[in-house]
C-alpha positions in Angstrom: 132.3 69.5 21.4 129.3 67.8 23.1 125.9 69.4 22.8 124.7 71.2 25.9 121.3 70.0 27.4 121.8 66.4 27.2 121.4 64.0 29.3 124.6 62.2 29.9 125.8 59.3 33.1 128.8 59.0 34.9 130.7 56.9 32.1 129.3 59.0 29.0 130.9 62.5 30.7 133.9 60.5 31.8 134.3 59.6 28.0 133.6 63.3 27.3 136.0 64.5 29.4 138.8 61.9 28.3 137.8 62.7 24.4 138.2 66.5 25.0 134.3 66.7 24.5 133.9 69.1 27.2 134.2 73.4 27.6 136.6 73.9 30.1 134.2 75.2 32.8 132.4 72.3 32.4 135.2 70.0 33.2 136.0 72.3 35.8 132.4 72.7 37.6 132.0 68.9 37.3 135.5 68.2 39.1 135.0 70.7 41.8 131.4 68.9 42.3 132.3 65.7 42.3 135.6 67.0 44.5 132.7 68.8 47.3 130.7 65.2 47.6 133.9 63.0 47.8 135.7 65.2 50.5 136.5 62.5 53.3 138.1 64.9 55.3 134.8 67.2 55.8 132.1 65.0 55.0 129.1 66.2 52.7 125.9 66.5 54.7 123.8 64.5 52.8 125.6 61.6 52.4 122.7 60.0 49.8 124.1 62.7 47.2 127.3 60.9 48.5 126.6 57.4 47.8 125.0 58.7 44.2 128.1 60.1 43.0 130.6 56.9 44.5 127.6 54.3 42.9 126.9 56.3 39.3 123.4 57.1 39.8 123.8 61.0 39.3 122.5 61.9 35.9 123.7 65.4 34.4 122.9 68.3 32.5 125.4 71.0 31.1 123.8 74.3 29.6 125.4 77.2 28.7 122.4 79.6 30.0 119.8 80.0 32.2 117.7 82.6 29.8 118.4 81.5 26.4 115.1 79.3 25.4 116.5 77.1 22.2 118.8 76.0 25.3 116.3 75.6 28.1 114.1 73.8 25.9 117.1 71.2 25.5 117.1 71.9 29.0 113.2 70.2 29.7 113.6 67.7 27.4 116.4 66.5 29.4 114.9 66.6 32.2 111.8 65.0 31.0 114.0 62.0 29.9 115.2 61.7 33.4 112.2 61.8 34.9 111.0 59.9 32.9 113.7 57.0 33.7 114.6 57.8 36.7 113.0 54.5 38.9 115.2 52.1 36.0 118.6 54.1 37.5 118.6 53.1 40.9 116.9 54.0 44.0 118.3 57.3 45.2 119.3 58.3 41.6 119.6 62.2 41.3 119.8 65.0 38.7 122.2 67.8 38.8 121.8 70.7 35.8 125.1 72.7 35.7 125.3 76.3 34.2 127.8 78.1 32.7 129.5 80.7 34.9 128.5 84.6 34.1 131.2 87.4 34.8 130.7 89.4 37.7 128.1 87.5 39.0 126.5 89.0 42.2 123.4 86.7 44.8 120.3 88.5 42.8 121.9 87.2 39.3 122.5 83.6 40.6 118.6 83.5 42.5 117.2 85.1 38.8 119.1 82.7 37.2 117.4 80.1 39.1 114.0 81.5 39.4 113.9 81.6 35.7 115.6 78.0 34.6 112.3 76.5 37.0 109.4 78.9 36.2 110.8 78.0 32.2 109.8 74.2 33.2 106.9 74.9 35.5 105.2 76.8 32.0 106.1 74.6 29.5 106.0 71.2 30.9 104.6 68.8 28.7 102.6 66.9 31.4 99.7 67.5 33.5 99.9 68.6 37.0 99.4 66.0 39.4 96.1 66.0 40.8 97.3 64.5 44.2 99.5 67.6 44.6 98.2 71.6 46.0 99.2 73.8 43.1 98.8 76.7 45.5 102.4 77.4 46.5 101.2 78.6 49.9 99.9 75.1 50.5 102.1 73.5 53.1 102.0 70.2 51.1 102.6 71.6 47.7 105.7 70.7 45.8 107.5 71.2 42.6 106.4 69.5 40.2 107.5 68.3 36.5 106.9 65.4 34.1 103.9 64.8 36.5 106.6 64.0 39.3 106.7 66.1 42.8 110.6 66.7 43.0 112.4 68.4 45.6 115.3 71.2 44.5 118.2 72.2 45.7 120.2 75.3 44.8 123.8 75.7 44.9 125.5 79.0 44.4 128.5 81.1 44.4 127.9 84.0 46.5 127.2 81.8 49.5 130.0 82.0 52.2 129.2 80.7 55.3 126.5 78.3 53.9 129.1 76.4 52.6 126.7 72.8 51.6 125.2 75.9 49.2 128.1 76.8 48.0 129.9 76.3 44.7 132.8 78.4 43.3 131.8 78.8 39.6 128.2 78.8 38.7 124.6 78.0 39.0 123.9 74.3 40.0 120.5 72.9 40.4 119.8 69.9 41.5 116.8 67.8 41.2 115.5 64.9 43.6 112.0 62.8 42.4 110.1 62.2 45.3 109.8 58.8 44.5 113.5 58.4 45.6 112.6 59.7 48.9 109.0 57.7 49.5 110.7 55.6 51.9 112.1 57.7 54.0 109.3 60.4 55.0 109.3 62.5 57.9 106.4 60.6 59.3 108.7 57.5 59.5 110.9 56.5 62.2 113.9 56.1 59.8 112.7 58.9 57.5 113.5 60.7 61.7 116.7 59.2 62.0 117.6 60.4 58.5 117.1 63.7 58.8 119.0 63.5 62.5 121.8 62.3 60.9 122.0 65.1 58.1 121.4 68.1 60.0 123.7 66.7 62.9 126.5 66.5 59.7 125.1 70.3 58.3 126.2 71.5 61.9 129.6 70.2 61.1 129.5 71.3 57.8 128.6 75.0 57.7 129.7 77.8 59.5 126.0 79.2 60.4 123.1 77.7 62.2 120.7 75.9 59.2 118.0 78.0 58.4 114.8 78.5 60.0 113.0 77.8 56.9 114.3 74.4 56.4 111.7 71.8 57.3 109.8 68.6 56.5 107.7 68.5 53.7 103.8 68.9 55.2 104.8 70.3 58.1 101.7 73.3 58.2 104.5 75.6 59.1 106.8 74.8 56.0 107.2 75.7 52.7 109.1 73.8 50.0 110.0 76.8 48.0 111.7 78.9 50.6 114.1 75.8 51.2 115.2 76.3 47.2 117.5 79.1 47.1 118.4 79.7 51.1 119.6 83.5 51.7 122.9 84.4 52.7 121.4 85.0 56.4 119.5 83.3 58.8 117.4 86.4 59.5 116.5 87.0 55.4 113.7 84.6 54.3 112.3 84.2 50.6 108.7 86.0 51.4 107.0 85.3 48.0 107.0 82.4 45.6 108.4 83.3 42.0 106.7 80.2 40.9 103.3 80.5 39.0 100.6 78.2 40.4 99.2 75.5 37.9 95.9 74.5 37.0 95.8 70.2 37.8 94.7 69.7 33.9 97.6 72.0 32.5 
């Protein structure tokens, strides 16, 4: 069977999949993904995760947990190697870490789950913390950061119903955009504008509630990156704290 926490492309996990490489949740989280972003008939808001999955720039990760830390150490070194690479892949390339499904699973499992897998990273990441970036999470212009890349994260759940672009039936997904596949198209830009027009006009479509009031452009003095992470189920919750440590710029 293939090891979990590797790094693998489109053609290596279609090889997997063909070979009978693969758990069977994995095959079947990996279908339904690739099933969600292909959906002609209700288009995926952001149609660059879109154009990722059609061209073979998504890179992925399987693991089997989200605690485990043998596993989430295969986990960073992954991710390191993408980050590492990532410019070399293409220009909107993106990174999606699949987790295995738990039993019973209920919305404070999935947002520990998460919490965890990223606080893991943040504390043992083997680079230093950019010295262009805040690393006071309160900062409007601070950002995720790992492999000495700001990266913007998306979570994708199972206990999300009417949030549907959130949503996925089986377990946790994480997924991980450099900001370096972004720098072109900033908020501050007219096309960067017209962008993000274009996905929250197909978001409307998409969901069946209002998007969030936390969701906003990066810098924006009255935005925060990490409450745009793991959206809750309602538009009147909103995450009031930051379960991600601040670090030092020379850790």
């Amino acid at each position: 069977m293939l090891k979990v926490g590797c790094l693998l492309d489109q053609e290596k996990l279609a090889d997997c999949i063909g070979n009978g490489e693969l758990e069977e949740w994995m095959v079947r989280t990996y279908y339904d993904f690739r099933r969600s972003l292909l959906d002609v008939t209700e288009p995926y808001p952001c149609y660059f995760a879109v154009e990722a999955e059609k061209n073979g720039l998504i890179r992925y990760i399987f693991a089997e947990s989200a605690y485990d830390e043998k596993e989430l150490h295969r986990v960073k070194n992954a991710v390191y190697e993408y980050i590492k690479s990532y410019r070399s892949i293409g220009k909107r390339t993106t990174l999606v870490l699949f987790f295995k499904p738990i039993e019973g699973g209920v919305s404070e499992d999935y947002k520990k789950q998460f919490w965890n897998v990223i606080n893991f990273l943040n504390v043992n990441d083997p680079s230093v913390w950019p010295p262009d970036i805040p690393n006071d999470p309160n900062d409007p212009k601070w950002e995720f950061c790992f492999a000495g890349e700001p990266i913007f994260l998306v979570c994708r759940e199972p206990f999300y119903n009417d949030r549907k672009s959130r949503y996925t039936p089986y377990g946790l997904e994480i997924t991980m955009q450099p900001r370096g596949t972004l720098d072109d198209i900033t908020g501050d830009t007219a096309k960067g504008r017209k962008v993000r027009e274009v996905i929250r006009e197909r978001l409307k479509k998409y969901d069946k509630i209002a998007s969030h009031p936390d969701i906003g452009d990066y810098g924006d003095p009255d935005s925060r990156e990490w409450k745009q992470y793991v959206l809750p189920e309602t538009n009147e919750e909103s995450v009031m704290r930051c379960p991600i440590t601040g670090r030092k710029n020379n850790q």
